[in-house]
C-alpha positions as CSV (number, residue, x, y, z in Angstrom):
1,X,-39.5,85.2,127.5
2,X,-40.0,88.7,128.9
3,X,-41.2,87.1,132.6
4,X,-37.3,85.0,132.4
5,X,-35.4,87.7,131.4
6,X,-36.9,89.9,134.2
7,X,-36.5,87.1,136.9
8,X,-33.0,86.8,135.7
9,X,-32.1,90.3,136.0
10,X,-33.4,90.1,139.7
11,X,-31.4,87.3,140.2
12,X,-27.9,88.8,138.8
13,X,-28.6,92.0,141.3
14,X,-29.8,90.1,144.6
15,X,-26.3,88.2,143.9
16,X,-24.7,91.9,143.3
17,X,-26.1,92.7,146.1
18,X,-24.9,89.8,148.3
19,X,-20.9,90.4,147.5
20,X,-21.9,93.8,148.4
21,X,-23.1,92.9,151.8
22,X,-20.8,89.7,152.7
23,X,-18.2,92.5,153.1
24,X,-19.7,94.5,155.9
25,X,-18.9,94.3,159.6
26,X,-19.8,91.5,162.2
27,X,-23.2,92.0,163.7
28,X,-24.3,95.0,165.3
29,X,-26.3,93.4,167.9
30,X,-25.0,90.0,170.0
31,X,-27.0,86.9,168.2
32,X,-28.0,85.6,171.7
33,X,-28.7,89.0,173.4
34,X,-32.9,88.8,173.7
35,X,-32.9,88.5,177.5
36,X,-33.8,92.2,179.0
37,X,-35.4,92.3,182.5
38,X,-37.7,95.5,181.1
39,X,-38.7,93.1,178.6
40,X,-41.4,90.4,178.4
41,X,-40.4,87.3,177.3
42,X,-39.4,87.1,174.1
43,X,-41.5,84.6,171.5
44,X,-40.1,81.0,170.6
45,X,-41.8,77.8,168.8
46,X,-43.8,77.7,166.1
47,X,-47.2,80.4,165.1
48,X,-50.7,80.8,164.0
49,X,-51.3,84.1,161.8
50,X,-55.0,83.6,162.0
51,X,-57.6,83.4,158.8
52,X,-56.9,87.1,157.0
53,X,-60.0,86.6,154.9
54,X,-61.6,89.8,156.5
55,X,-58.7,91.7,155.0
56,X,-58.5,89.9,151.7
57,X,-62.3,89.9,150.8
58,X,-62.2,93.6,151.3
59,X,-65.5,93.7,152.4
60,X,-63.9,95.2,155.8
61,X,-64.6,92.9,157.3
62,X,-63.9,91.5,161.3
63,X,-61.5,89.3,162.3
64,X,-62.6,86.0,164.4
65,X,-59.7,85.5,166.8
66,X,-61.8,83.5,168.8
67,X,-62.3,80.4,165.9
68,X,-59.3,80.8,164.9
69,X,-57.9,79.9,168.2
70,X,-60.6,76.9,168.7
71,X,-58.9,75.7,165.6
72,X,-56.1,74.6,166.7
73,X,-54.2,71.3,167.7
74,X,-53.8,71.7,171.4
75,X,-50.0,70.9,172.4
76,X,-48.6,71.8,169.0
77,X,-48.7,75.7,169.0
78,X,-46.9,78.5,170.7
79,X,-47.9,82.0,169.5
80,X,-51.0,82.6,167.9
81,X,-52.2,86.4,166.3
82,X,-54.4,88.6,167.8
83,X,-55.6,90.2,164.3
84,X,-57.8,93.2,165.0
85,X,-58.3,96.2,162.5
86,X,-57.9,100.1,163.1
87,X,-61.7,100.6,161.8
88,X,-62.5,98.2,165.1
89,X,-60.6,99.8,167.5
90,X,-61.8,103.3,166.7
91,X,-64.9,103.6,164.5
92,X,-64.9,107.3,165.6
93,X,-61.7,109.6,167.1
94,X,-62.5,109.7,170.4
95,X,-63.5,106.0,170.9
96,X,-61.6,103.1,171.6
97,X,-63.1,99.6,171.4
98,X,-60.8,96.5,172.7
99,X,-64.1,93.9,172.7
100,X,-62.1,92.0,170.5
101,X,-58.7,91.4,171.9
102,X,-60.6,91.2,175.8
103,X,-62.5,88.6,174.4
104,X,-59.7,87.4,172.9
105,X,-57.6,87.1,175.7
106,X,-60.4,85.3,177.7
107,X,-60.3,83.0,174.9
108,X,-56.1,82.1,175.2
109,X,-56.5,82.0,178.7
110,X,-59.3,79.3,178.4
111,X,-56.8,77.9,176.1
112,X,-54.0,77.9,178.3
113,X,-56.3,76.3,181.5
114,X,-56.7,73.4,179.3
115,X,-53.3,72.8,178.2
116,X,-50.9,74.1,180.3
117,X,-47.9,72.1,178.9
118,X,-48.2,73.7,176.0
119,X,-49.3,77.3,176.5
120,X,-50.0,80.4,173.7
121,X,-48.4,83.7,174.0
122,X,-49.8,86.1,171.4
123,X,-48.8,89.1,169.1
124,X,-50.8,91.6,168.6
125,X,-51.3,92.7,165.2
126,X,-53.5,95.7,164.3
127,X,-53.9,95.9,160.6
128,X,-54.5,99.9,159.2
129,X,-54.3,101.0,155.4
130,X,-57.1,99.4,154.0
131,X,-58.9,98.7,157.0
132,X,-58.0,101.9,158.4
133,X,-61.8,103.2,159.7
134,X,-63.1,106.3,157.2
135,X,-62.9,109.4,159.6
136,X,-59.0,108.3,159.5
137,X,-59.1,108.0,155.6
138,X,-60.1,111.5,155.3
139,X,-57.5,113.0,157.5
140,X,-55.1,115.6,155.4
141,X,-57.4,115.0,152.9
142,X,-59.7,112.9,150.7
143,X,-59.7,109.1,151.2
144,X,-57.2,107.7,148.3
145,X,-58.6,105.5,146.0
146,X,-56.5,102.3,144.9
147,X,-56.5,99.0,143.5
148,X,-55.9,95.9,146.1
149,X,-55.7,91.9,144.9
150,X,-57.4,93.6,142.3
151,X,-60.3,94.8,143.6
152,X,-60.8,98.8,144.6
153,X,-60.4,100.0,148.0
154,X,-59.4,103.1,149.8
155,X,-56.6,103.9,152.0
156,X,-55.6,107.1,154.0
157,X,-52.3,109.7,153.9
158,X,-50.4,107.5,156.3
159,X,-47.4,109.2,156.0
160,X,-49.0,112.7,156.5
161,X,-48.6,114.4,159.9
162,X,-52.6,114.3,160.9
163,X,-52.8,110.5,159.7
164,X,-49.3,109.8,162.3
165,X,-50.4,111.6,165.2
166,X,-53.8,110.1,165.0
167,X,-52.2,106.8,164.9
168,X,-49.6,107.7,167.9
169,X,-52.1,108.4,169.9
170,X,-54.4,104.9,169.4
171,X,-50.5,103.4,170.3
172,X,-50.5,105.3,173.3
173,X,-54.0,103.8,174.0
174,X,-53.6,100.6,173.6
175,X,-50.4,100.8,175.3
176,X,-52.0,102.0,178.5
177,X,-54.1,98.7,178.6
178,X,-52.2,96.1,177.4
179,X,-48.5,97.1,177.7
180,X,-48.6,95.4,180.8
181,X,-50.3,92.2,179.8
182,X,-48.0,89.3,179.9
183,X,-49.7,87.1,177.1
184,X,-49.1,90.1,174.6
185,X,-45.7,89.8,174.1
186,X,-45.0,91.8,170.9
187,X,-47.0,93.8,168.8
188,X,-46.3,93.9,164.9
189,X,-45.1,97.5,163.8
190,X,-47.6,98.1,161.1
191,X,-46.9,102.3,161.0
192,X,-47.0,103.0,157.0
193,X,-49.2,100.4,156.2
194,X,-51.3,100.6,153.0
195,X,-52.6,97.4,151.4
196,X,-51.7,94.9,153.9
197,X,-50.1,94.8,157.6
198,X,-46.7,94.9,156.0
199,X,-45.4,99.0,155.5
200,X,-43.0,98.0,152.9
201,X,-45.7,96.8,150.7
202,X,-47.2,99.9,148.4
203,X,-49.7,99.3,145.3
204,X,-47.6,99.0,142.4
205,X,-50.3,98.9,140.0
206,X,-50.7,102.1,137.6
207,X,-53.9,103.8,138.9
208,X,-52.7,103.3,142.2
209,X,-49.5,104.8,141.7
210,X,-50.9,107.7,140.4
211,X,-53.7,108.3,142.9
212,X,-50.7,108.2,145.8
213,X,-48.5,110.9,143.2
214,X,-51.5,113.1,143.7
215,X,-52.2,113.0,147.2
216,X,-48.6,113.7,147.6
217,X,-46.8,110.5,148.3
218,X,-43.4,111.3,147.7
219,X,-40.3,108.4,148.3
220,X,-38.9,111.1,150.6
221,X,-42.4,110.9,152.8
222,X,-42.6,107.3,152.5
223,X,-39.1,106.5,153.5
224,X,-39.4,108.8,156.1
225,X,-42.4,107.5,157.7
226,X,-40.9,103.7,157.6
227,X,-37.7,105.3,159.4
228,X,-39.5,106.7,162.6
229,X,-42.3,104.0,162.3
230,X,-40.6,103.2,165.9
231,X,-41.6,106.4,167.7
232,X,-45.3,105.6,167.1
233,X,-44.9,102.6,169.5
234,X,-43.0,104.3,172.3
235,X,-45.3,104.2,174.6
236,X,-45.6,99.8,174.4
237,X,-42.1,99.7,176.7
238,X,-41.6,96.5,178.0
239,X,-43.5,94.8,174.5
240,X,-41.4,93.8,171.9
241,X,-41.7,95.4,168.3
242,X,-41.6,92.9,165.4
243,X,-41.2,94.8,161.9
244,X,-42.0,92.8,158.6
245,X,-39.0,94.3,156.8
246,X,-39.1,94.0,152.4
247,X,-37.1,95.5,150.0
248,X,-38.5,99.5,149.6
249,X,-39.9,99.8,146.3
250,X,-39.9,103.5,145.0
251,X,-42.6,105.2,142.9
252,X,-41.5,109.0,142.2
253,X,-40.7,107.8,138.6
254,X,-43.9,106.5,138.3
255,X,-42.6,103.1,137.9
256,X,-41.5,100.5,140.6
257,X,-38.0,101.0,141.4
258,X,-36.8,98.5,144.2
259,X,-34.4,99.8,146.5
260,X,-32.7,97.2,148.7
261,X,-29.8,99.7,150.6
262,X,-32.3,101.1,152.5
263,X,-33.9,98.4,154.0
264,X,-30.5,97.0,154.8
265,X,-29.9,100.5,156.3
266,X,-33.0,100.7,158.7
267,X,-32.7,97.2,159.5
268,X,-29.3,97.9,160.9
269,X,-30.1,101.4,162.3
270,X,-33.5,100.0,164.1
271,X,-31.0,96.7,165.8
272,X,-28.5,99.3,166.8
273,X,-31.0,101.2,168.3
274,X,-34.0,99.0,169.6
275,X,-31.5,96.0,170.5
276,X,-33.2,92.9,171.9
277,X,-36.7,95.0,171.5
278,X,-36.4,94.8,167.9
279,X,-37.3,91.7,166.0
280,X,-36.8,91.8,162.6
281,X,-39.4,89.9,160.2
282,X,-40.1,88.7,157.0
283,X,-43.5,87.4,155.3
284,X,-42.1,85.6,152.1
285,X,-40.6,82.9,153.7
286,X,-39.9,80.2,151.0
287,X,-37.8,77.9,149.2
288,X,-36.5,78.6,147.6
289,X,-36.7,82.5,148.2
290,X,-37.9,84.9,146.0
291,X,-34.9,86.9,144.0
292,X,-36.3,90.2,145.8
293,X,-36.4,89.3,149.4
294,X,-32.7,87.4,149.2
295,X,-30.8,90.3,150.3
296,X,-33.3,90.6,152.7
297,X,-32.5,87.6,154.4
298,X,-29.1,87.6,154.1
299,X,-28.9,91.0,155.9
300,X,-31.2,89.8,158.5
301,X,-29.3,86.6,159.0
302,X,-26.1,88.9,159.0
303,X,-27.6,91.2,162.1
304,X,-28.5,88.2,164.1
305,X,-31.7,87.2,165.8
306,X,-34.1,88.0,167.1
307,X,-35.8,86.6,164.1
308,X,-39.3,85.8,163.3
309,X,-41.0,84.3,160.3
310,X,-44.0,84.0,158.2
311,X,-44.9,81.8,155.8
312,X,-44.8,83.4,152.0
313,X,-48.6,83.1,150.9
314,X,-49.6,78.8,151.1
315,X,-50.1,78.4,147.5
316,X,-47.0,75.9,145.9
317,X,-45.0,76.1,148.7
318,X,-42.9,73.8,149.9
319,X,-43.7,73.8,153.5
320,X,-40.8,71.1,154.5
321,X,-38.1,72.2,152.7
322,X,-39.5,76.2,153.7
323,X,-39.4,76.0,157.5
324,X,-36.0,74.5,157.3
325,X,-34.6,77.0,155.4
326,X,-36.7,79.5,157.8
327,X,-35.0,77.3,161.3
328,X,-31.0,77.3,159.5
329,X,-31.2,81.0,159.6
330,X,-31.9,81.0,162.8
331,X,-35.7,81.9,163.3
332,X,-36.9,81.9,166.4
333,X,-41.0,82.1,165.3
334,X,-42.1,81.0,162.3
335,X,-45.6,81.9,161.5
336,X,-48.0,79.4,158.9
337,X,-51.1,80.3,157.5
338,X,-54.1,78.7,159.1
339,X,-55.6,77.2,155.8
340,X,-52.6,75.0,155.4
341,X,-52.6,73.5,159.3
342,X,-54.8,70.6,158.7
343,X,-52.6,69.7,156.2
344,X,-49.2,69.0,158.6
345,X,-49.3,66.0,160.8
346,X,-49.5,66.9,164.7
347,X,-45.9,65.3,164.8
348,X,-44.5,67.5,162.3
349,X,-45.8,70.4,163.9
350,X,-44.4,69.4,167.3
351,X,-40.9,69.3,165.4
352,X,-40.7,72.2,163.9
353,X,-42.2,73.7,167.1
354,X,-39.0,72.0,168.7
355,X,-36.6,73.3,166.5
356,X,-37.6,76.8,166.4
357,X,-37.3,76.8,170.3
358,X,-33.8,75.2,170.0
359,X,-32.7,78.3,167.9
């Protein structure tokens, strides 16, 4: 009874929040306007995220782009993920290891030489909090301890000033290689990032909470850090930016407390200001949609595309009925999980793949 009442309460203040929205101004941003000759190309058709089991099992472990990609139908996808962690990249401060997205590369251009009607493109993802390496854990203090899928792990002061510059400067890296490779098209803003690649997600459990009040996570700090998340990526000009965007969820009363103004409010302050540069994103895609993420969507559908998509987590979704829902709002790339691939018939896969591109 409890569990009803509470999604019914949810459900009375998304549709609160919707009246609230419907009444606000045409879209910032032109719907159509993606085409920038600084820019690569942007992303269309349908997406890969890759096997995030290394994250999951939090056993830190290492992505494996490389089967991940082998996996796949050939002429069915467009995009696939380039996962890689920060502990990979960097295992010490002055280092920087890209093994795994050269050999990754290598492998999508294989790819590509064998099917070159139907060619990938790729994101770049680079997952921190969790798997965030140790010396980065420790910076501006000791490494945080907190609860994850239910299972401990350790994150780091992301929003402190010695966790962001350290972080700035691996952008600034990575930018100086790849910025200018045309198969990375976009790389997924993943600034503030604590127990997955999303930086709207925090721990909500109670240890967790109050392991972040006393390493000073503050809503202030935390909304602060999501709204400048942009400036750590400066430096990736001509890549697009793709940020998951959820509703913000407070802590400072030591309870969750779900704030949904201002995630409309960066959304629309980061299309005003990143135009076709910005993509905005979602990773609950579903049908229908949870009560949370509804306002969500409608303020994303409201600011126009670019959009992209991912697939809310494969268990009792409706996959038809999901990326339909995910295509009428205009989504340009929708991301499924790779569990649920051999599931979907090539000739669904092609369809949806055609839709999306249509958008």
């Amino acid at each position: 009874m409890r569990a009803r009442a509470f999604d019914v309460f949810w459900r009375v203040r998304s549709l609160l929040f919707l009246l609230a929205i419907s009444c606000t101004s045409s879209p910032i941003w032109p719907a159509n306007a993606e085409d920038n000759p600084g820019l690569k190309p942007a992303l269309h058709g349908l997406g890969a995220m890759g096997n995030p089991s290394f994250h999951h099992h939090k056993n830190y472990g290492i992505p494996d782009n490389i089967n991940d990609i082998a996996a796949l139908p050939p002429g069915v996808f467009d995009v696939a993920i380039i996962n890689v962690t920060w502990a990979q990249l960097q295992p010490n401060p002055n280092s920087l290891d890209t093994t795994a997205i050269g050999r990754t590369l290598d492998a999508v251009r294989d790819y590509n030489a064998r099917h070159p009607q139907k060619p990938l493109a790729l994101r770049l993802r680079v997952w921190a909090g969790t798997d965030a390496p140790a010396w980065a854990k420790e910076l501006g203090g000791t490494a945080i301890s907190i609860q994850q899928w239910n299972q401990s792990a350790t994150i780091g002061r992301f929003w402190s000033a010695p966790y962001r510059q350290a972080w700035q400067k691996l952008q600034i890296a990575l930018a100086g290689r790849y910025d200018a490779e045309p198969l990375i098209r976009e790389i997924t803003v993943t600034s503030c990032s604590s127990i997955s690649s999303e930086p709207f997600v925090l721990p909500i459990d109670q240890s967790s909470i109050e392991s972040l009040h006393a390493a000073g996570l503050t809503d202030a700090a935390y909304q602060k850090c999501l709204k400048s998340a942009e400036q750590d990526y400066e430096a990736w000009s001509t890549t697009r930016l793709e940020y998951p965007i959820n509703p913000f969820r407070g802590i400072d009363t030591g309870q969750m407390v779900v704030n949904w103004d201002f995630s409309v409010a960066l959304m629309q302050a980061w299309r005003q200001r990143m135009g076709a540069r910005g993509v905005l994103s979602n990773y609950d895609l579903n049908s229908p949609l949870g009560p949370r993420v509804v306002p969500i969507y409608e303020a994303m559908k409201k600011l126009g595309r670019p959009i992209e998509l991912q697939m809310f987590a494969p268990r009792n979704v409706d996959l038809d009925a999901s990326v339909a829902s995910g295509i009428s709002m205009g989504a340009e790339v929708i991301e499924l999980w790779n569990v649920v691939i051999p599931t979907i018939s090539p000739s669904k896969l092609q369809q949806w793949s055609r839709d999306l591109k249509a958008n």
